[in-house]
Each structure stands twice: as C-alpha cells, then as structure tokens.
N, C-alpha and C positions, 0 to 999 in steps of 0.2 A: 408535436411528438411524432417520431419514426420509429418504424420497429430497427430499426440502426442505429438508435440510440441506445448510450454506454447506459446500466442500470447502475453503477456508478460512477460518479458523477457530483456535482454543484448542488447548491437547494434551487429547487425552481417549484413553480407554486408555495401556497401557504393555506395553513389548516384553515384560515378565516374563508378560503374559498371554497375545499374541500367541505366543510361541515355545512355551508350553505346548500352548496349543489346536494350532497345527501340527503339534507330537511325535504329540498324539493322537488326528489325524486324516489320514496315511496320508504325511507330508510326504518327498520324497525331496531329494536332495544334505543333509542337514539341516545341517550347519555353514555351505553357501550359504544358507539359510533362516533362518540366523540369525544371519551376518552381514548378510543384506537387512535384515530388522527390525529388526535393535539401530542401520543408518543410516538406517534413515527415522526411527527416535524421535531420531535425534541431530540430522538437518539439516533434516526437515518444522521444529517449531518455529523455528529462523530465519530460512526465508522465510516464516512465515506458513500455511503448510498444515497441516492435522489429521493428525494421523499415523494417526489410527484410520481416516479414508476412505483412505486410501492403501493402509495393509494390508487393509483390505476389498474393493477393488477388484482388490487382487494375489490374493487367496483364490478370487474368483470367476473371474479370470482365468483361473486355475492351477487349477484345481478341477474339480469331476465330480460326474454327479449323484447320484453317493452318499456325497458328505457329505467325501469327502478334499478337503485342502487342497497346492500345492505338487507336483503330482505328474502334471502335465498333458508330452505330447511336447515342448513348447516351452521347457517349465522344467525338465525332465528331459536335454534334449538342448541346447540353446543357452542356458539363465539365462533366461530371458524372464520377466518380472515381470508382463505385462500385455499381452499381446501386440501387441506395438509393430512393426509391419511385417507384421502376420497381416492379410491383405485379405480371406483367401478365394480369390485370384488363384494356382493354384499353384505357376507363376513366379517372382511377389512373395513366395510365404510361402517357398519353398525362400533365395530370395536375402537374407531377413531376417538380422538381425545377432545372431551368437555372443556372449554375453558371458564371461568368464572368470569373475567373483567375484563374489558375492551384492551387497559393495560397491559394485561398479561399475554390477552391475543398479538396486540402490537409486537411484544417481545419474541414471541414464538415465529412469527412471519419473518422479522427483522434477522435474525437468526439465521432460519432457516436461508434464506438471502445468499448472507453470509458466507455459509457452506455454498451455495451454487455459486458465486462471485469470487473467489478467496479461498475457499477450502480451507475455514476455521473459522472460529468464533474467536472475538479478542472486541472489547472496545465497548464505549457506550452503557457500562455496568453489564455488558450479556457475556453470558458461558454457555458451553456444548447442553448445559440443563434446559436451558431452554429453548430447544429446537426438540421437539418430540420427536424428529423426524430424522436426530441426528446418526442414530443408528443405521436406519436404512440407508442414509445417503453415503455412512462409509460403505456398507456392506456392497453398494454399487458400486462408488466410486474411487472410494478410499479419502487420502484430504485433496482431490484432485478439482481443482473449478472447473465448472465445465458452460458459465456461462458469463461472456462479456457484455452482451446487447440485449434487448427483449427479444432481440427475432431466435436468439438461443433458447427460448424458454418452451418454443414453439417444440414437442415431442418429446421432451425433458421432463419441463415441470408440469406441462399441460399434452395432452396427447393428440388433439387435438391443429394438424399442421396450420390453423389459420390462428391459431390460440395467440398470435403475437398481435397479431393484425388487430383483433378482439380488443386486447390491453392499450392498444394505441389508439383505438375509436373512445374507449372511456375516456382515458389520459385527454384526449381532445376536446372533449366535450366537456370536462370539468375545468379544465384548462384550457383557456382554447389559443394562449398570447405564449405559449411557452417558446424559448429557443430550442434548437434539437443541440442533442451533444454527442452528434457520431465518434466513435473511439479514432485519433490521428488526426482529426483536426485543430486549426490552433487559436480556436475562441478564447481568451481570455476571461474574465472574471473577477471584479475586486474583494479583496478579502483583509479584514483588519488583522495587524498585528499586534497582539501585547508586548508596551514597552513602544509603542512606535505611534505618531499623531497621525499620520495618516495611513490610507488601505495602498494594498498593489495591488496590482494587475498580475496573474497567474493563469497555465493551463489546466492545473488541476486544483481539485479542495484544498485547504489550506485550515486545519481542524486545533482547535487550542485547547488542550488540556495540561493546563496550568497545574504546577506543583505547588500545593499550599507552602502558603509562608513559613510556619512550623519545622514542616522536613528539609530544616540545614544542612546539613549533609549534600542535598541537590540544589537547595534554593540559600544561599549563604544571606542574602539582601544585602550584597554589597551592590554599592553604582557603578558599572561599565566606565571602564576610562574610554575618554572621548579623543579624537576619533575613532581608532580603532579598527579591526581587521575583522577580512573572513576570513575563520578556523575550517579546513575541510578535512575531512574523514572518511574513512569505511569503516562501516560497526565490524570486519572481519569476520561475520559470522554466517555461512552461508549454508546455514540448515534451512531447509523448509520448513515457512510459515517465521521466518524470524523478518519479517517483516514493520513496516514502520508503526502497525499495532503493537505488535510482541515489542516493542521495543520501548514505548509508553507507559505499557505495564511493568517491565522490568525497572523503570526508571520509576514507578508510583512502589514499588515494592524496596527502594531502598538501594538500587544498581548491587546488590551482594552477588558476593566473591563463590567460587566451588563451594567454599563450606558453608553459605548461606548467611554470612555477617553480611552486612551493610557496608555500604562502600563509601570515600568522599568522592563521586563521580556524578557528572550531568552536564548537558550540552545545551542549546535551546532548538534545534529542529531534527525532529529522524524525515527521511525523503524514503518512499519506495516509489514504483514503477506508474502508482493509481491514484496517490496524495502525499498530503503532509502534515503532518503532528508539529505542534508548538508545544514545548513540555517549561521553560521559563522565557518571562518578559525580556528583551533583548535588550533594557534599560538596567540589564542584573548581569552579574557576574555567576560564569561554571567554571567549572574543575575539570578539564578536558585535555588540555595541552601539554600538562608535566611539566609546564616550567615556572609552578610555585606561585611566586607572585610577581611573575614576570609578566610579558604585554600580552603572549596569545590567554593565559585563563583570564586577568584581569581588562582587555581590552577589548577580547576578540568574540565575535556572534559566534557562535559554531554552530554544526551541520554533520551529522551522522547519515550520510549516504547507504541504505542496506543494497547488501550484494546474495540476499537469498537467493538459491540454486534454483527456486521454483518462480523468479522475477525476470522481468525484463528489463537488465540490467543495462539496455542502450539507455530505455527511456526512463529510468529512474535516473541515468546520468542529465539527460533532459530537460527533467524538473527540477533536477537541484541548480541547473545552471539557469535558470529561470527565474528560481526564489533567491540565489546568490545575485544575479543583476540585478533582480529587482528593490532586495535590500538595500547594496549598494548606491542604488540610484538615489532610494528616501534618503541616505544616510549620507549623501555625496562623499560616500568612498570611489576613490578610482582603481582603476586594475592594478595596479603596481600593494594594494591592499590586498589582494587577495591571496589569501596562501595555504599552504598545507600545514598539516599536525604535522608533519616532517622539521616543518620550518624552523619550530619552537624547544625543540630538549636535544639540541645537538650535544650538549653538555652528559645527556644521560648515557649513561654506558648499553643502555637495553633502549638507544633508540629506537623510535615506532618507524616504521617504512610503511606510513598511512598518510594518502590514501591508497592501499597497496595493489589493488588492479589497477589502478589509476596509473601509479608510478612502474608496476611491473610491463604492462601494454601497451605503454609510449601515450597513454590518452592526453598528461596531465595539459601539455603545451595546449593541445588541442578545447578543453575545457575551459584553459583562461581567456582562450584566444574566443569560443563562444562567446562567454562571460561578456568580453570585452563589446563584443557585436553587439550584444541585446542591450550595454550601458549607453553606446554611445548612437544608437538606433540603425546600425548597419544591415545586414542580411540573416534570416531569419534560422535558427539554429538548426545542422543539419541531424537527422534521427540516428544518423548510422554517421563514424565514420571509419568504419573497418575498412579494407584493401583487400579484397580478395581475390584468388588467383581466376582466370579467363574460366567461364564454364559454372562456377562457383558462385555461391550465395550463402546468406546462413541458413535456410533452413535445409541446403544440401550439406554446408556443416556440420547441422544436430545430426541427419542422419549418417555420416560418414563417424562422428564422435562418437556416437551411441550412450549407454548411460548406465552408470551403475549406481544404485539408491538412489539416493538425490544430483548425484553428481552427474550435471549431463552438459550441454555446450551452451555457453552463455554468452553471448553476443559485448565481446573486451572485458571479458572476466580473464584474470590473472592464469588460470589455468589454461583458458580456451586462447586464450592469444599464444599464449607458448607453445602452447600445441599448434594453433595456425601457421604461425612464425617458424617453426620447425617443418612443417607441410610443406609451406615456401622454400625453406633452404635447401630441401632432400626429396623435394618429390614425389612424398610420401604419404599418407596424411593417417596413420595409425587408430583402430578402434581400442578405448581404454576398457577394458578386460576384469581390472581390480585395485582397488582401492584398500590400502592401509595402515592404523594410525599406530602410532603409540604413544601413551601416557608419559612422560616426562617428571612432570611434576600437576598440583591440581590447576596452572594456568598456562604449563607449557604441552603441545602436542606434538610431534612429528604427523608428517601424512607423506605416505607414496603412494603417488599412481601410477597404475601399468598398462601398458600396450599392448597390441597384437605381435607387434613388430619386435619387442624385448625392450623396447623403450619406456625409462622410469622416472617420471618429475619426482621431485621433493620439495618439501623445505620444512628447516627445522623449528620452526612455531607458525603462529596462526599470524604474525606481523612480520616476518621474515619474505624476500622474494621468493617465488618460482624459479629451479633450476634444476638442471639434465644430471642427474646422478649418474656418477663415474665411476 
C-alpha cells in the first residue's frame, strides 16, 4: 500500500486477515471489531471503495504507538472507527456521537468515505443518515470530493501532514502482499459477470447489483437472442452526482417517468469515471433500444455511459471501452457488433441521437476503433483523444470555459467540444456566462447557453445535438 493509492478502488485484502491481525494486536470490544470488518468487506465493494484503506485508516485511527489496533478512548468508549467528530475542540470531541455496534460504526465510516471520495452517499443500502458527519462536510465543502488517494486525507480528514503515511504503515502491516492501485494506471483485475461463465479482466470495479426476478418491468426473464450486439448509450443526464450509483438506484426504484410511474426501462451496465454497476444478467433481455422486439432490446447487452458534469467524462469513455471489449471478447462478438442506441429505432419519429456527446464530438469512430484495439490485442487505449489548439490543454480549457452551476468543461462532452470546435474555427474560445432551460413538456427540455462573446448553444431536448443558434 502507497499513500498514491486510489481509496477507490478493487477488493484487496479480506476480513479473515483483518480480524486476525486485530485479535493480535491489543483489539478491545472484539465482537464490535468484527462485526466492523466483516461490513466494510460486505458494503466497501458496492459502492466502489477498497476495503483494505478503510480498515487501515480504522487501525490508525484506533491505534497507538505501540503497535495495538482497536483499542483507542474513542472506540473503547463511543465505537468510533475513525474519529469522526474528534476536532481537538474539547467541546466538539465530548459532544461527538456514540455508536452502538461495530455495524453501525462500519456504516457511519463508509459513508462518511463516500462524501470525501464522490461527494454523496448512494449504494451499498447507505444514505446522507448515516454519515454523522454529513452536515459539516457540506457546510465545508458542499457535495464536492475532495479526495482521490490516501495522501488526500492527509490535512483533510486528518490534520496531521504525515496522517497518510500513518494509514499506509497500518494498511502494510495488516497486509503486507497487497498491490498498489495508483489512480491512471492500467492493472487490470478479473471480475465475474452475471449471465456470463467466465470473469474479465477490467481497470476499474465492476459491482453487481442485480435486479430481482420479480421487478418485470426492468428484469422481463426473457433469454437474450444469441449472438447479439453491443447497445451504447449516454443516460443524457448531466446533473451532479447522477452518476453510475444514482443510476442503480433509479433503476431498483422502478426507472419512473417526471410523474413518478414506473417505467418498462433497463439496461444491464451503468459506466461512470471510477466503476461499474451490473443491474441484469447479460443472459436477459432490457428494454433499452425502442425497437420493440427487435434485435438491439432482444439481442443486445447494453451500456449507459454517464456523462455527469462533476465526472471525468474521458475516463468514463475509457471504462466503458474496456468493459465493451472485454464482453465482446467472452462473447466472441466482433467489431462490426458493436453499435449505438442510434442504430436501432430509426423507424421512430423521436429518434435518440445517443450516444449523444459521443456522436455530437466526432468521438463515436474513435471509441469503436479503441473497442476494436483491446478485442484484438493491438495498442493500449488512449485517455484523451481531444486535439487541441498549440499552447492548449484541458485544464487551460476548464479555465478559459469557466463554469456556471454544474456546468463547467468536460473533456468531449457535447457541449465542451462545440464550444472547442468553435474556438478552433474563430480564434476565439468564449467564457459561458449563463445557462437557460425551458420546460417543454415533463420529458422534453430546451437549454441555452451563453457566452462572453454573445455566442449561444442550444438544442431543443436533452437527445437532440448541440448547435449555434441563429
């Protein structure tokens, strides 16, 4: 373990070693200590966090400098996992919060996580209720993450500038065979898929939360016609935090419409920027593609790509071209299957133009043509492949974009390429100013955005291209 390593991240270790090293090193309540462990190895892998920084952070937390784990006033007397309300303040640490069971502490840590990793709770049965801590951390921060690696945690969560270093001598010493998982490296990791006989290879998590058989509606139980296609997507939705959580939830709630009905809607994989939810077996038939009971809903895997404003929309294109070869490969589809939600309802009158930054930014050519490198083991997929002008990068793009609410520059997102694209033609590269929507109907929207320069995007729904209003 590195203090460079991502805090989400793969399972690495297991509770059978954590609750060992604890017995043998000084651990008090020990049945709270291990029911804490055995729910962070149950719930970290669902939302996506390592379970081994978790209990390494609790070790250090809880810990002394001579070498006990578990056995600090705080987790001796209140459950306290991490010291969550300990300021220093001794006010604030008297008024900090009791927990009753090691489970409960698990949940309050995990949480709290959450908000520092992600900027929201979603996943794993946890909500904002259980982060005690949820208050202050918007009143800081807002839903803004402010930590990718342990060495982030260092004057954050701990004040303490070696406080990272600390969490990775525990982490070491409970673990001592772990691999590191620096964020941009391209370890791979096999991961089973439901509906499929064997595991792939993947860079990030790869999380299954299966829709029960009951909820028809998302899970019909029909069998996938063989062979079959990749269905791609964009969920269109680029609020913050609608990420590949938010999107499992919506999918366990029913996929309902503005007025809160229930929908016939479901896909089998949402993709964001840091893993991937499985929501049905790929041996099943969704309702995804509009065209009935034609080949993409009854033949095709599909794939909901999120395009959140607050994601890193290169590298969630990334991971989805990663889990799309890798499918491909168990399933010996070739490139010439893989296709878009475009592909399939050309017949509808309100065809989808999805996946739609894909198709508005020129990316899609680019993505099959990745696809195709990783099926047939050619060169390794590149993170970027924007084109920008001499002098240029994207994070002098955020700054030149600027940002209003969520809307800020997103690396071949639908808006931010138009806006690039238009920089390149004209010379220009305009600050967006203001953003505005209008209500159409409860599923159609308009949106403009504005410029510095008097320059206005549009387009008239949330499936419709990007274009220069005249």
């Amino acid at each position: 373990m590195k203090t460079t390593d991502s805090i989400l991240g793969p399972v690495r270790g297991n509770a059978a070693d954590a609750i060992a090293y604890a017995k043998a090193h000084g651990a008090q309540r020990i049945s709270d200590v291990i029911d804490y462990i055995k729910t962070v190895y149950s719930i970290a892998p669902q939302v996506g966090l390592d379970p081994a920084v978790v209990i390494a952070q609790a070790m250090h937390e809880t810990g002394d400098d001579k070498g006990n784990v578990f056995n600090s006033y705080w987790w001796v007397n209140r459950l306290n996992p991490a010291g969550l309300g300990i300021t220093g303040d001794k006010t604030q640490n008297n008024a900090s919060h009791t927990w009753t069971s090691g489970v409960i502490s698990a949940k309050s840590h995990l949480a709290h996580l959450l908000m520092y990793t992600k900027g929201t709770i979603s996943g794993g049965g946890l909500n904002n209720t259980h982060d005690v801590r949820y208050d202050a951390y918007v009143a800081a921060y807002g839903n803004k993450p402010i930590a990718k690696t342990i060495a982030d945690l260092a004057t954050t969560w701990g004040t303490d500038p070696s406080y990272a270093t600390g969490v990775v001598n525990r982490g070491n010493a409970c673990f001592p065979n772990l691999e590191n998982t620096t964020p941009g490296d391209e370890s791979m990791t096999l991961y089973s898929v439901a509906g499929l006989p064997v595991k792939i290879n993947l860079p990030v998590p790869l999380i299954q939360r299966i829709i029960p058989v009951g909820q028809t509606n998302q899970r019909p139980g029909i069998a996938r016609a063989l062979p079959g296609y990749w269905v791609q997507h964009e969920t269109a939705n680029t609020n913050a935090g609608a990420d590949a959580d938010m999107h499992a939830t919506y999918m366990f709630n029913g996929c309902p419409d503005a007025n809160g009905n229930p929908t016939q809607t479901s896909w089998h994989f949402s993709v964001d920027d840091h893993h991937i939810i499985q929501h049905i077996p790929i041996n099943e038939v969704t309702w995804q593609a509009a065209d009935g009971g034609g080949p993409g809903n009854m033949s095709g895997v599909s794939c909901e790509m999120c395009v959140n404003s607050d994601g890193n929309e290169s590298q969630a294109r990334h991971n989805t071209e990663a889990l799309c070869a890798a499918i491909c490969k168990a399933l010996g589809l070739s490139i010439d299957r893989v296709k878009r939600h475009y592909d399939f309802n050309a017949a509808d009158p309100n065809r989808h133009h999805c996946p739609d930054h894909m198709m508005s930014s020129g990316y899609w050519p680019t993505f099959v043509s990745n696809v195709n490198k990783l099926i047939t083991g050619g060169t390794t997929v590149p993170t970027s492949s924007v084109t920008y002008p001499e002098g240029m990068d994207a994070g002098i793009a955020a700054n030149l974009f600027g940002a209003v609410g969520t809307w800020k520059y997103a690396e071949g997102g639908a808006l931010s390429s138009a806006w690039l694209n238009y920089g390149k033609a004209n010379g220009v590269f305009p600050r967006l100013v203001n953003v505005k929507q209008a209500v159409d109907s409860p599923t159609i929207t308009r949106t403009y955005w504005q410029f510095s320069n008097g320059l206005t995007f549009w387009r008239p729904n949330d499936k419709a291209a990007i274009a220069i209003l005249k």
